[in-house]
Structures are given as C-alpha cells and as structure tokens.
C-alpha positions in Angstrom: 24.7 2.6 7.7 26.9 4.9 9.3 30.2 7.0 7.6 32.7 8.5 9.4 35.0 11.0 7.3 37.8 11.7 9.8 35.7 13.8 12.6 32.5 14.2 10.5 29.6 11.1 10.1 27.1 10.4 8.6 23.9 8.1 9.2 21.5 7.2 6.4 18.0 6.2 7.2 18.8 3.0 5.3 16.0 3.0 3.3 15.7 0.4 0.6 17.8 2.5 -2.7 17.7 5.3 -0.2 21.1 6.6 0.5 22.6 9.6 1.6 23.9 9.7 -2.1 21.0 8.7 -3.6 19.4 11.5 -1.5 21.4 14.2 -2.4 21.5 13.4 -6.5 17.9 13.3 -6.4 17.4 17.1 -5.2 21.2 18.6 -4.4 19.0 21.9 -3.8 20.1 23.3 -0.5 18.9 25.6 2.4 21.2 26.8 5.2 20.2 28.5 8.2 22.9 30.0 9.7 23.9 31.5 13.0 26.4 34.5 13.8 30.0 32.5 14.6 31.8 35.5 16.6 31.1 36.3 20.0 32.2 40.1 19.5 31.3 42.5 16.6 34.8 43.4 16.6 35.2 40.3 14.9 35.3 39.8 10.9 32.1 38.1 10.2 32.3 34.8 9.1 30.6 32.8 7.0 29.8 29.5 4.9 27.6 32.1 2.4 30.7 32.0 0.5 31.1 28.4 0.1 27.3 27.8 -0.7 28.0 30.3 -3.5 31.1 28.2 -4.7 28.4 25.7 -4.6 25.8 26.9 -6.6 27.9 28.4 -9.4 29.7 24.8 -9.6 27.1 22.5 -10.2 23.9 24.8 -11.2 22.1 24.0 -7.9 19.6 26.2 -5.7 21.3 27.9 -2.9 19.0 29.3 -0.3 20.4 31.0 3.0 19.1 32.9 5.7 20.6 34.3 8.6 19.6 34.0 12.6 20.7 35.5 15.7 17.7 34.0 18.0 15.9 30.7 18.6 13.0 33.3 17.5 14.5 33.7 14.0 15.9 29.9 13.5 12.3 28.4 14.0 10.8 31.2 11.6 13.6 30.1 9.3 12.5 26.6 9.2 9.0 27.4 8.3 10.6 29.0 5.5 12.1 25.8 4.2 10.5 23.5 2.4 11.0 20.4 0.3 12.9 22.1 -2.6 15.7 21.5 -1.4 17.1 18.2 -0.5 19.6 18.9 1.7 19.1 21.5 4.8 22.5 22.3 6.1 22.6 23.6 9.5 25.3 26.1 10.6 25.9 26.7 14.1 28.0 26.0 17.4 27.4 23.1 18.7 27.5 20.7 22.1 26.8 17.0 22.1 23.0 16.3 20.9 22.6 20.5 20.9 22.7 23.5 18.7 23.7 26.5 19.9 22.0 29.8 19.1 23.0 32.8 21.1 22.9 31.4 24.7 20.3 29.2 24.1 20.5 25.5 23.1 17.9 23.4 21.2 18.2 19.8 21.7 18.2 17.7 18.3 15.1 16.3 20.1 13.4 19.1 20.0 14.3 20.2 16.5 12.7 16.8 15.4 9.3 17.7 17.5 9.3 20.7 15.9 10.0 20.0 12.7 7.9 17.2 12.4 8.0 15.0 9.0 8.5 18.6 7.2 11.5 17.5 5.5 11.0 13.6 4.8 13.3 12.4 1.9 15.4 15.2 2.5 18.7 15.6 4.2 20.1 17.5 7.7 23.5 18.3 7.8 24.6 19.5 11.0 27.9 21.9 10.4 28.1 22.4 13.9 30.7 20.9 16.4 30.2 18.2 18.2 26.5 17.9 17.9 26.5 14.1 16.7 28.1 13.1 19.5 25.4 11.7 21.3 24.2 7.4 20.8 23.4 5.9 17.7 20.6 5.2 18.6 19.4 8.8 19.6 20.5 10.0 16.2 18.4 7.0 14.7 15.7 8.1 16.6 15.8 11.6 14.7 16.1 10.2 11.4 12.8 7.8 12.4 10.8 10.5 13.7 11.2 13.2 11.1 11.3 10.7 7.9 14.9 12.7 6.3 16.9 10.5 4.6 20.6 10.8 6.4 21.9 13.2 8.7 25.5 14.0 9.1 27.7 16.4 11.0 30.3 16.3 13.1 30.8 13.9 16.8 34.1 16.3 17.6 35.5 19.7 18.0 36.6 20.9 14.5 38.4 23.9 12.6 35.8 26.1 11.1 37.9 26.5 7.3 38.7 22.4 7.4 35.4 21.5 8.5 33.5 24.0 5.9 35.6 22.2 3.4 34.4 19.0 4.3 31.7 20.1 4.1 32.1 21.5 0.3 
C-alpha cells in the first residue's frame, strides 16, 4: 500500500507479512549516504549525522554513514553497503524521480540498474525533496526490480529540520 505522512510517502512492496514495519523491526540497522547540502563553503555544514546518532544511542541500532561529493563517490558508497542494514536512507537534493549529486542527477531508474537486487528485503528511504514525485507505478517499478521491501521519501519541497524529524 501506499502512506502519506503530510509531504512524505511511503510504498511497501506488499509482500505477504512484508511491511514497511515489519521491514524495519526485522533489521532497523541503517546506512546513509549522504551528500554535501550547502552550495557555498561559507556555509555551516549541515547534516543528518547527528540525528543518525540520536538514533543509534536510542534504540541500540547500527548506524553507518558515509559522506559523497560525486556520483564517483555515491556509487563506491553503495558497494560499501550491504544487507546489514535494513534500511538505506538516502540523503540528498532532490527533483522529481532524481537525486541530485553535485550538478549531476541520477535517475531512480538508474539507481535500481545499478543497484540491482543488492538490497532485497531491505528498505530505501529517499530524504531528498521531491524525488517521489514521479507515478506510482514508476516507483512500483523500483521496488519490483530491486526486491527492497518499501521505499519512502518525500513527493514535495520540504524544510530540511521538519523533514529530518520526520524522518527520526
């Protein structure tokens, strides 16, 4: 089904007991790749880090995180990954169906060719604006070619402190 928390939504695979819930309380372990927010470097860096770490220490979880500046350095990241974790949690700007990285964009079509059936059973979470705003069926297209369990993320423009704690 699909859940839709004010601008953020979620679609699980619909798997028979196989929920985004379900999902997540069978391996709440997660990985985030995360891309530099501020255009300038005379802007304070900002950061989920410390929310993942609010994370961890609350309920005793694995928190990995690695930062990217590059398409390069985001698919060397993935490799990284693995099934540990059950929920990858993506952090970067966003356009409909697109993450942003630098001035690049990778379509979420291309991120499921190129991460194959890596993370099957496991969860994407998309903390990027607008990214999910592409058809329903696109999105359950993703889910059927890469085997994760839900993906969820935002459809609209957000606040980086709200959405973070959404996503919290």
């Amino acid at each position: 089904g699909i859940i839709k928390y004010n601008r953020c939504f979620a679609h699980c695979q619909g798997l028979k007991g196989d929920t985004m819930s379900s999902a997540a309380l069978r391996n709440p372990n997660v990985f985030c790749i995360e891309s530099n927010w501020a255009e300038s470097s005379d802007l304070p860096r900002q950061s989920v880090y410390p929310l993942l770490d609010v994370i961890k220490m609350a309920y005793r979880i694995k928190v990995s995180y690695l930062n990217c500046n590059t398409i390069e350095e985001f698919l060397h990241n993935l490799k990284v990954a693995n099934r540990k974790y059950g929920v990858i949690y993506l952090a970067f700007h966003g356009k409909p169906g697109k993450l942003l990285i630098q001035d690049k964009e990778i379509t979420l079509d291309e991120l499921a060719d190129i991460i194959g059936r890596k993370f099957t059973r496991c969860g994407i979470h998309f903390a990027s604006c607008s990214t999910l705003n592409m058809p329903k069926s696109a999105i359950r297209n993703f889910i059927e070619k890469t085997g994760v369990s839900f993906v969820s993320g935002y459809s609209k423009s957000v606040y980086w402190i709200p959405s973070a704690a959404v996503d919290l």
